[in-house]
C-alpha positions as CSV (number, residue, x, y, z in Angstrom):
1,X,13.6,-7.1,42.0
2,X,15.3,-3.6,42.8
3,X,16.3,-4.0,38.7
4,X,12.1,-4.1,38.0
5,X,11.6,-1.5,40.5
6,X,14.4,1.3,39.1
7,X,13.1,0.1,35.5
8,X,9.7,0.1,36.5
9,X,9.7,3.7,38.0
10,X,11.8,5.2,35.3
11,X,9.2,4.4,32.7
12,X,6.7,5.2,34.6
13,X,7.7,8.9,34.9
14,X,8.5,8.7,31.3
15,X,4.2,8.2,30.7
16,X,3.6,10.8,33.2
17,X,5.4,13.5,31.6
18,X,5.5,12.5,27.8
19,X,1.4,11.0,26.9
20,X,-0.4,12.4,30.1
21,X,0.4,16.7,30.0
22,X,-2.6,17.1,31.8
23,X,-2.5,14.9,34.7
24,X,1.7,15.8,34.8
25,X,1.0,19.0,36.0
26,X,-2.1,17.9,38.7
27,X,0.8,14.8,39.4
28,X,3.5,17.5,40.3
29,X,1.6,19.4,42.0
30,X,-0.1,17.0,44.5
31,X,3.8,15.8,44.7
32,X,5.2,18.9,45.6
33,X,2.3,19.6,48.9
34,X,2.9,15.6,49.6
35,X,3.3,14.5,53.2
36,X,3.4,11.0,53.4
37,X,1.0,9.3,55.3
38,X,2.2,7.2,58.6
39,X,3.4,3.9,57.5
40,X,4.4,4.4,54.2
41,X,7.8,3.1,53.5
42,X,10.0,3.4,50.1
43,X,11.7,0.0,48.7
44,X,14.2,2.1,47.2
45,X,15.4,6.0,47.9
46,X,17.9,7.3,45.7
47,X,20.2,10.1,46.6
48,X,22.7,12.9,45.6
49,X,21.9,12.5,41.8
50,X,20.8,14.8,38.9
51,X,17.7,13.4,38.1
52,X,16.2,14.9,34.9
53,X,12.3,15.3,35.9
54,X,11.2,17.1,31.8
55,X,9.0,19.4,34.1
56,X,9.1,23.1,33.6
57,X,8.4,23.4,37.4
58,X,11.1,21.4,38.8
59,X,13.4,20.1,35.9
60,X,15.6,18.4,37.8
61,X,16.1,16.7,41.3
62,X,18.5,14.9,43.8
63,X,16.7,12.6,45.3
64,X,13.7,9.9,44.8
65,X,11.7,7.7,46.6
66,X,10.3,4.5,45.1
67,X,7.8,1.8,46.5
68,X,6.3,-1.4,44.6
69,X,7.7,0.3,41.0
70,X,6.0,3.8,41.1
71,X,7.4,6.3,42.1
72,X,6.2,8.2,45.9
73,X,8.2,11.3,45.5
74,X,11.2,13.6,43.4
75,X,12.7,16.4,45.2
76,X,15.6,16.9,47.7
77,X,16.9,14.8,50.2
78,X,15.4,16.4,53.3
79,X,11.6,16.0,52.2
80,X,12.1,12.5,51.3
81,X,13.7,11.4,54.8
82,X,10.0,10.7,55.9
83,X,10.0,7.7,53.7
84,X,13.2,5.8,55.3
85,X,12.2,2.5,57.3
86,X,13.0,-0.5,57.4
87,X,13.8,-2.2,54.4
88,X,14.4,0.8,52.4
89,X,17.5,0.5,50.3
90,X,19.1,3.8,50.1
91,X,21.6,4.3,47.1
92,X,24.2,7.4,46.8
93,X,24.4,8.1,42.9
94,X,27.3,10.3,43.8
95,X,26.4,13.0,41.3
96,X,25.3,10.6,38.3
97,X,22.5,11.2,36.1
98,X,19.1,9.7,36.1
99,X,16.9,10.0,33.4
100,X,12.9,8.8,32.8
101,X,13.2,4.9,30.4
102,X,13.3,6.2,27.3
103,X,10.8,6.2,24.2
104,X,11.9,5.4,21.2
105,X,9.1,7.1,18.7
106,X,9.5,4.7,15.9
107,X,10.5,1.2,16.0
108,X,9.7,-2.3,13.6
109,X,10.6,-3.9,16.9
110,X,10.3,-7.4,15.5
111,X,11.8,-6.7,12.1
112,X,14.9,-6.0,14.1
113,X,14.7,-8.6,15.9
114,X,14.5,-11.3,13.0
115,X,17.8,-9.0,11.1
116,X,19.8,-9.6,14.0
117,X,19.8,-13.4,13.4
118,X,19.6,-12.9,9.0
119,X,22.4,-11.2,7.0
120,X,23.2,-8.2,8.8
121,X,24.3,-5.9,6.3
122,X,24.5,-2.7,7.9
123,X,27.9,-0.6,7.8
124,X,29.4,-2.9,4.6
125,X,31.6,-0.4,3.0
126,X,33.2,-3.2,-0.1
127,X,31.2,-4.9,-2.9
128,X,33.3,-7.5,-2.1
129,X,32.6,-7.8,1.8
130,X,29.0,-7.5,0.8
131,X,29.5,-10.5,-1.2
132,X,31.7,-12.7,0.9
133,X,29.0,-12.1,3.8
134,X,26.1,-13.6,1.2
135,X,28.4,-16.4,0.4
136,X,29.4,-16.9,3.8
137,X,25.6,-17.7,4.7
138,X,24.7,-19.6,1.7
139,X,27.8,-22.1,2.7
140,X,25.1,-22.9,6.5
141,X,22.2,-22.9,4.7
142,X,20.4,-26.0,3.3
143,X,20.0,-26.0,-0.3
144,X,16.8,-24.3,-1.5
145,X,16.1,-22.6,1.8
146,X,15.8,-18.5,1.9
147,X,19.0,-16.2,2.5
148,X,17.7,-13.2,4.0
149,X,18.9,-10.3,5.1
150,X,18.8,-6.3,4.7
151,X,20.6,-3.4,6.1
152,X,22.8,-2.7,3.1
153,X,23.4,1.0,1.7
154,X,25.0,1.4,-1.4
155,X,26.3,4.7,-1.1
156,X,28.9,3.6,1.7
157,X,30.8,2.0,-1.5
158,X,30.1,5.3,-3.2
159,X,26.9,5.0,-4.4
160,X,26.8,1.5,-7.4
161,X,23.9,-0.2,-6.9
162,X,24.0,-4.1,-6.1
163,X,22.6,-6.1,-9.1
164,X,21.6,-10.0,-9.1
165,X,24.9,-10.9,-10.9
166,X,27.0,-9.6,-7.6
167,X,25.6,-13.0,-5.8
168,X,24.2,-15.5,-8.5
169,X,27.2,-17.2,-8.6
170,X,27.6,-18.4,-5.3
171,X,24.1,-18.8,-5.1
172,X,23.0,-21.0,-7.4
173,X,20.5,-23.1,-5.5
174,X,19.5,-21.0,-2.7
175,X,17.0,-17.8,-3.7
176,X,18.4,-14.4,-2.1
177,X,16.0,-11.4,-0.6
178,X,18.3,-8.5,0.6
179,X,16.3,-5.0,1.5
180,X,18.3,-2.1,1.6
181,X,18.2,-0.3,4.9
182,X,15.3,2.0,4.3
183,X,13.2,-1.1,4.1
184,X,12.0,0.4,0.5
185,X,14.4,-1.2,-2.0
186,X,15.3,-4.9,-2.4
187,X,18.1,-7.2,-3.8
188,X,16.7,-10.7,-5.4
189,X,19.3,-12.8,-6.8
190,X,18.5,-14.7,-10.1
191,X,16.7,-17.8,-8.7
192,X,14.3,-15.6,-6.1
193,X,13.8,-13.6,-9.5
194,X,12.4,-16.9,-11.3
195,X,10.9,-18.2,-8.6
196,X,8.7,-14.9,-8.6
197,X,8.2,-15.3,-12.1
198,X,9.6,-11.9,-12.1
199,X,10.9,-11.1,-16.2
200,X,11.9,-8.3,-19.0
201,X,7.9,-8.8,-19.7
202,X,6.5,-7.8,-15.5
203,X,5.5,-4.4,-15.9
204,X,6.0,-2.2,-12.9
205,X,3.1,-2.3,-10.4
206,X,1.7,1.0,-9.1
207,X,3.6,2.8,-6.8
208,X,6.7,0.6,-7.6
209,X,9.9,-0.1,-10.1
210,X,11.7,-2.8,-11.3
211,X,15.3,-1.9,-11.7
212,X,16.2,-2.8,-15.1
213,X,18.9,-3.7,-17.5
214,X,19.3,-1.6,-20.7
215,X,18.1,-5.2,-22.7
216,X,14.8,-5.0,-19.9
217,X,15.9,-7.8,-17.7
218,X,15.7,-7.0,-14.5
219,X,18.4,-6.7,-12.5
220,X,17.4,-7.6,-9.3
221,X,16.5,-4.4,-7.5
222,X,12.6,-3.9,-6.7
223,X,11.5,-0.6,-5.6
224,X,8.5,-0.2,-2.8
225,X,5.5,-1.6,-4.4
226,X,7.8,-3.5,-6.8
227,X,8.8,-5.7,-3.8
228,X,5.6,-7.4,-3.5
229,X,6.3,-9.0,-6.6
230,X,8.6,-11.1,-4.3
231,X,7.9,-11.5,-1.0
232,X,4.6,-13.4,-1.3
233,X,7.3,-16.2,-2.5
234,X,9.7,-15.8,0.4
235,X,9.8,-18.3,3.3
236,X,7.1,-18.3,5.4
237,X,8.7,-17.1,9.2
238,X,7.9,-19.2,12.0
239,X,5.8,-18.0,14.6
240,X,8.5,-19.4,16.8
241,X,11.0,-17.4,14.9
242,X,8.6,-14.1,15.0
243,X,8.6,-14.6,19.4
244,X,12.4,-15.4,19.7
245,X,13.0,-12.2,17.7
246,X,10.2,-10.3,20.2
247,X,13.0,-11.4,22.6
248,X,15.6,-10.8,21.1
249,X,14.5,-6.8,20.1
250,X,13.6,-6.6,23.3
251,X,16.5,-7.1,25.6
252,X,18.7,-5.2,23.2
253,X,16.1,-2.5,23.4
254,X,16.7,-2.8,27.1
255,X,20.3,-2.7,26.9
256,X,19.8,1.0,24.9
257,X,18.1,2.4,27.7
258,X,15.1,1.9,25.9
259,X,11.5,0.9,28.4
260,X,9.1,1.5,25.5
261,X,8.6,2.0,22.0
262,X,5.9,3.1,19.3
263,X,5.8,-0.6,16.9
264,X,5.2,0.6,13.4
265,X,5.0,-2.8,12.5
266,X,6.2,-5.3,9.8
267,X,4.6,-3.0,7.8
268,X,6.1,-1.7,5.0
269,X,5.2,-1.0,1.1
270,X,4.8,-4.2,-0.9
271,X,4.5,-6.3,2.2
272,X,0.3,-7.5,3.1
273,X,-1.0,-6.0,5.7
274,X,-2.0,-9.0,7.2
275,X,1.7,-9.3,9.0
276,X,0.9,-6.6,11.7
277,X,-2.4,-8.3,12.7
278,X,-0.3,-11.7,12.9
279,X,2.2,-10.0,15.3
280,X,-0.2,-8.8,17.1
281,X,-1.8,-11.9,17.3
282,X,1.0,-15.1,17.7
283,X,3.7,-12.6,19.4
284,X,2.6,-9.6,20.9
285,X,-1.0,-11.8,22.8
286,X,1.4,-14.7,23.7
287,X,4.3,-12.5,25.1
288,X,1.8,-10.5,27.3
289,X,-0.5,-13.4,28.7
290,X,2.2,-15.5,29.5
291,X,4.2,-12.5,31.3
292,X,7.5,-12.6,28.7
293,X,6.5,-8.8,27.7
294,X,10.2,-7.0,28.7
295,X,9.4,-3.5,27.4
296,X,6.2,-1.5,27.0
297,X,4.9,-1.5,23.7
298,X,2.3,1.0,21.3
299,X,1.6,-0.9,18.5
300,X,0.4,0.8,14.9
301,X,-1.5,-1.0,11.9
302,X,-2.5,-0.2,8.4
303,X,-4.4,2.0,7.6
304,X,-6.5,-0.5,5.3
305,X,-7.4,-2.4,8.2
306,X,-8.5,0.8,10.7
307,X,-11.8,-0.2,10.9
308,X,-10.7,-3.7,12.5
309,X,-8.9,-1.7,14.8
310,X,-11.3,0.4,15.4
311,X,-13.8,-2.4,16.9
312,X,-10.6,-3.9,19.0
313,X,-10.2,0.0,21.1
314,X,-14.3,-0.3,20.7
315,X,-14.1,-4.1,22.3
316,X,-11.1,-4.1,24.4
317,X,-9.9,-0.1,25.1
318,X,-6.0,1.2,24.3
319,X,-4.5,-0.4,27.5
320,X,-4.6,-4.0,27.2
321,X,-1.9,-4.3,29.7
322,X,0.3,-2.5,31.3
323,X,2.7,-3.6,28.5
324,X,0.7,-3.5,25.7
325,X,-1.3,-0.7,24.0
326,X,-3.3,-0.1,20.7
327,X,-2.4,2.7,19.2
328,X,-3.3,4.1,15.5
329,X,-2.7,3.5,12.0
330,X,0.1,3.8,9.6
331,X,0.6,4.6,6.1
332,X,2.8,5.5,3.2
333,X,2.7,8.4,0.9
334,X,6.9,8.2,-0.6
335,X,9.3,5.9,-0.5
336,X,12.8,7.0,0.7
337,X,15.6,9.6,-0.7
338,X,18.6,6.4,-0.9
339,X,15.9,4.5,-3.5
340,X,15.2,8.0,-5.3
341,X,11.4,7.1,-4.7
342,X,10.4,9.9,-1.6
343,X,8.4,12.4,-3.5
344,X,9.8,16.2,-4.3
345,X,8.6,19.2,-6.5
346,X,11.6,18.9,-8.5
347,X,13.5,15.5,-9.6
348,X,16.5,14.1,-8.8
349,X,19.8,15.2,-10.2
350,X,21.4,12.1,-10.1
351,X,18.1,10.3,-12.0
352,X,16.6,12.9,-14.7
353,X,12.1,13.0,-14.8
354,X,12.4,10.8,-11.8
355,X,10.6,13.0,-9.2
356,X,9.6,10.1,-6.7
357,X,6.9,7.6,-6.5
358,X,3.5,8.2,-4.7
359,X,3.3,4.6,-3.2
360,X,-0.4,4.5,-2.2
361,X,-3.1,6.5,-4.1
362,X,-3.8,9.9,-2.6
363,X,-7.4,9.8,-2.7
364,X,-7.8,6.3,-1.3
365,X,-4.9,7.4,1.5
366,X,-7.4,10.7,2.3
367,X,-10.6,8.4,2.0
368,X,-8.5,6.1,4.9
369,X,-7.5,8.8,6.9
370,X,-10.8,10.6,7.1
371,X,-12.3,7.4,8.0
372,X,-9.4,6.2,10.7
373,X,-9.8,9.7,12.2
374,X,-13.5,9.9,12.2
375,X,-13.7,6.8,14.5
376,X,-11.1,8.2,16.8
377,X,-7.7,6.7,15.5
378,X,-4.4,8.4,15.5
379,X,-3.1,8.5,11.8
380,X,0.6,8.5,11.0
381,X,1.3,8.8,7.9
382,X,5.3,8.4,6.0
383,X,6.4,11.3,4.3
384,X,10.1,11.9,3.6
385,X,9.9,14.1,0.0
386,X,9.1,17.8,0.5
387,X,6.1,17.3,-2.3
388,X,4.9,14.4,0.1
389,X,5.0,16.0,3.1
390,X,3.4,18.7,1.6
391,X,1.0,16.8,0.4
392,X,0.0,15.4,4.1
393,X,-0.1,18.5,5.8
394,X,-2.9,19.8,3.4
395,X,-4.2,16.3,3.7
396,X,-4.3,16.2,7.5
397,X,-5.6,20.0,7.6
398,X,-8.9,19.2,5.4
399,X,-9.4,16.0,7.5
400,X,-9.0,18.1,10.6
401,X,-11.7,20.2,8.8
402,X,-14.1,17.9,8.1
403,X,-13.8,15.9,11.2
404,X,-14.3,19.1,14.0
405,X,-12.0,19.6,16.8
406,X,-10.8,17.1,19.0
407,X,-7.3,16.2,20.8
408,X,-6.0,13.6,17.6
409,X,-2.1,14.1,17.1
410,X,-1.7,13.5,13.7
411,X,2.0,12.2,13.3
412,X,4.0,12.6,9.7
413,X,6.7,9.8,10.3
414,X,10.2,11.1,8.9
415,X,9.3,14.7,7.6
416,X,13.0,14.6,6.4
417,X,12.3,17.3,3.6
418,X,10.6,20.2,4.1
419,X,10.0,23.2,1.4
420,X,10.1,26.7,2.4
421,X,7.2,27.1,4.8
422,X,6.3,23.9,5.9
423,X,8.2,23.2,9.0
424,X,5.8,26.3,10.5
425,X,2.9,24.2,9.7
426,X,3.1,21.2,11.6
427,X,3.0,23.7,14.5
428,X,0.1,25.5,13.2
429,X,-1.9,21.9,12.7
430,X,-0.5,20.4,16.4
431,X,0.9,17.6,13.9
432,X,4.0,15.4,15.5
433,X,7.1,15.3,13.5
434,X,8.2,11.8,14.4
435,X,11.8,12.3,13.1
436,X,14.9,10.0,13.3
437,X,18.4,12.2,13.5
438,X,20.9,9.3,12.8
439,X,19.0,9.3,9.3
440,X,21.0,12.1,8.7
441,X,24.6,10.7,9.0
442,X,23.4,8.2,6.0
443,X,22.4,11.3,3.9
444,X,24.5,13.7,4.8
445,X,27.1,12.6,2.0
446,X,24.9,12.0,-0.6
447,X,21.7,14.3,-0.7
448,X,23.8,16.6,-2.7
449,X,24.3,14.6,-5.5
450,X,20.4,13.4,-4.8
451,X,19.1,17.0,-4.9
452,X,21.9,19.5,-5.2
453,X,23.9,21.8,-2.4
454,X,20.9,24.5,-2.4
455,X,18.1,22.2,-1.8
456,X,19.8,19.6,0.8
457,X,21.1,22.8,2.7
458,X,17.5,24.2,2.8
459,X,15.3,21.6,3.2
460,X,16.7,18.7,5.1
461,X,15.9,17.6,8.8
462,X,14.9,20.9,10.1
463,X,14.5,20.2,13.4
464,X,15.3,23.6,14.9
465,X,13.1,24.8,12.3
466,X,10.6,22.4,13.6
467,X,10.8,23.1,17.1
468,X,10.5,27.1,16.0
469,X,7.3,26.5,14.7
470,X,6.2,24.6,18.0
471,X,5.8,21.5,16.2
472,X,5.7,18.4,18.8
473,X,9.1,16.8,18.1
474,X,9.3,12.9,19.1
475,X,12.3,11.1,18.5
476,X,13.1,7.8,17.0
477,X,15.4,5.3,15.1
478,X,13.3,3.6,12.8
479,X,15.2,0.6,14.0
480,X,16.3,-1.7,12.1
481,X,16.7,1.1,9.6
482,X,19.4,3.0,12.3
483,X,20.3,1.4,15.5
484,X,18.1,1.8,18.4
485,X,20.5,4.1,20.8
486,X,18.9,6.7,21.8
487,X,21.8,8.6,23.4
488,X,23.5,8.6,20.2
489,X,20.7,9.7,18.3
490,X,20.7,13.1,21.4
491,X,23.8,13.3,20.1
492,X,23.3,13.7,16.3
493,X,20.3,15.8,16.8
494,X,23.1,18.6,18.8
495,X,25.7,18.2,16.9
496,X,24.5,17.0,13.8
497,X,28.4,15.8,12.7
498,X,28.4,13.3,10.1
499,X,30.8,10.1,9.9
500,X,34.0,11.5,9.0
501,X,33.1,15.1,8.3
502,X,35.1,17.6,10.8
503,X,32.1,20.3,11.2
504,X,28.2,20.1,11.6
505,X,26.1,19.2,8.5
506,X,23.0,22.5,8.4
507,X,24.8,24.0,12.0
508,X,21.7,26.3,12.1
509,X,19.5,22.9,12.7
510,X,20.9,21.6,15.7
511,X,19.1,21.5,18.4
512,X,19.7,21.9,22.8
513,X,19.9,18.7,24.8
514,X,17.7,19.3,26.6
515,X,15.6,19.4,23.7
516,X,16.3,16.3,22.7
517,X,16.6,14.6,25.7
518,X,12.7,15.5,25.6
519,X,11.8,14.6,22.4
């Protein structure tokens, strides 16, 4: 119980002073003139802390009085005495810090929840650990059945690309679907290949590449769109499996200091967008009627399906609980800068007239978003290229246009590279950067070789920039992509120190704690 009520009351503040600006400053206000009325008791006072408040007016505390999970009063000792009684469990924090639950701004909460039981790739540094770990699981597994897993990055073994030969070998019978850490490249061994009926002859879909051999075979790799050549074959995941790993996110979440996230979803290019609405539906419904819900969750859709979200708000309103909410709609414009697929005015050093791939058609994408926004929706759209982003921001400024004035947030998820100019606009438009700092330590030693020293140094995670521009900064992980620690993403986002490098990558980028503890 005091666990609930400390969790509780933390996220709880969090709300107040993070979605609700206007009723934070009527909620501080009434708090600050509050005498309680006779009777009223606190479960739990906490004393003798720093408690870290986000408000301009009082930005920090030593004391706070708690009853039934919300929160009666922050302030000093002495005007919180009145609450005492009996049954109030008083706790000396003896100087520690207490901070609101934290938000993490961009999750696939049940994606990483289903990798923490798959191959879990992340932080392989060896082609041949890579291997042995693929082997290892194939050894379990029943014959024919699925080895899945994702995580890997090929430029921890400096940059050579995993190919089907690495794993068909020990592999023979069981097909293989590995997605690289960015979610938009994939590994298929030889038999997931054939099973796909994936050949020399498949031509690349739109908005997607098959990796090939100089002869045309493929090699295995599939590129965003490219992926859907494959996972309509994959094994269907049990709506069982899809709850545990609700769980199973969940407490882990929990054990990051994490109370409540923003779901982007399962969804992802060359994935259906049908696996959102079935989350929503088998995990999300069950979890919430039947009281399992442990953290409080915004959940995102596609963009193709706004209008069925649309009638849900229309049917059922935002809150469904006080776990659950509806929030907007998600799309793709790029892929990501490790697949050489996010979008940029110039191409890639490392991969000649490759400039990126526009993964969803821009006029459909503005024909969705004027739509989505029209009826009320947030839109957040993924842009990581500084051609893409670009390309959003005028986007999101003609919709805004059209559409009249109105409170709507537009969100561009990532916003990694930014060309001269652009970080000043998301300001000027009141358009969230929703960025993830521990992206960073990924790049850091290879966007050079991506884009060369003058561009990475100029364009890359400006979130100083950002925060000059007074763009709303809101931080994330993009879990399963980067662990979901928000304490170590604080940290990157100050020190900006990559794994291994003595000095800060783009010094002039870092941002305060305090700063980042709000975002």
């Amino acid at each position: 119980m005091n666990l609930f009520i400390v969790v509780s009351a933390a996220v709880f503040l969090l709300i107040s002073v993070a979605y609700l600006p206007l009723l934070n400053d009527l909620y501080w206000s009434t708090l600050k003139s509050l005498t309680p009325p006779v009777g009223i008791v606190a479960d739990l006072l906490v004393r003798n802390g720093t408690i870290f408040t986000s408000d301009t007016s009082l930005p920090f505390a030593d004391s706070m009085a708690i009853r039934n999970g919300r929160i009666l009063k922050v302030g000093s000792f002495a005007t919180l005495k009145d609450f005492i009684g009996d049954g109030t469990m008083e706790v000396n924090l003896e100087g520690k810090i207490v901070v609101p639950g934290f938000i993490d701004s961009h999750v696939h909460l049940i994606s990483g929840g289903l990798q923490m039981a798959q191959v879990g790739l992340r932080g392989v540094s060896q082609k041949d650990e890579f291997c042995k770990m693929v082997k290892d699981a194939v050894q379990i597994a029943k014959e024919g059945s699925w080895i899945l897993g994702g995580g890997w990055n090929n430029d921890f073994w400096g940059g050579e690309l995993p190919s089907a030969s690495w794993i068909d070998e020990i592999s023979p019978h069981n097909p293989v679907w590995l997605i690289r850490m960015d979610g938009h490249m994939a590994l298929a061994n030889s038999l997931a290949l054939r099973i796909a009926g994936v050949t020399s002859l498949t031509e690349d879909p739109v908005g997607g590449t098959i990796m090939r051999m100089p002869s045309g075979e493929p090699t295995g790799l599939l590129i965003d769109a490219a992926m859907e050549l494959v996972t309509p074959w994959v094994k269907e995941i049990s709506v069982d499996e899809r709850r545990e790993a609700l769980f199973r996110a969940s407490k882990y979440a929990l054990t990051r200091g994490v109370t409540t996230v923003i779901d982007l979803g399962r969804y992802f290019p060359g994935t259906t967008d049908e696996l959102s609405w079935k989350d929503f539906q088998d995990v999300y419904l069950y979890a919430d009627s039947s009281k399992k819900m442990m953290i409080r969750t915004c959940l995102f859709f596609p963009i193709t399906t706004w209008s069925r979200l649309s009638d849900l708000k229309l049917q059922k309103g935002s809150v469904l609980s006080e776990w659950l909410y509806l929030g907007g709609v998600k799309a793709f414009i790029d892929g990501s800068l490790g697949s050489n697929s996010a979008l940029f005015y110039e191409e890639y050093i490392d991969s000649p007239d490759n400039y990126g791939l526009e993964v969803m058609d821009p006029e459909k994408l503005s024909n969705f978003t004027m739509a989505a926004d029209k009826s009320g929706l947030q839109v957040a759209i993924h842009a990581i290229g500084d051609k893409a982003n670009d390309m959003i921001l005028d986007m999101y400024e003609s919709v805004a246009a059209a559409n009249g004035d109105r409170d709507r947030r537009f969100r561009i998820e990532h916003a990694q590279h930014l060309a001269p100019g652009s970080a000043n606009r998301f300001g000027q438009l009141h358009i969230v950067a929703s960025v993830q700092p521990d992206h960073l330590l990924d790049d850091a030693d290879s966007v050079a070789k991506k884009l060369g020293s003058e561009r990475a140094v100029k364009e890359s995670y400006l979130f100083k920039s950002l925060l000059k521009g007074n763009a709303l900064l809101a931080l994330g992980s993009d879990w399963p992509v980067a662990d979901i620690n928000p304490l170590h993403s604080i940290r990157t986002a100050v020190k900006r120190i990559p794994p291994k490098w003595d000095h800060a990558w783009i010094p002039s980028e870092r941002i305060s704690f305090t700063d980042a503890l709000i975002a």
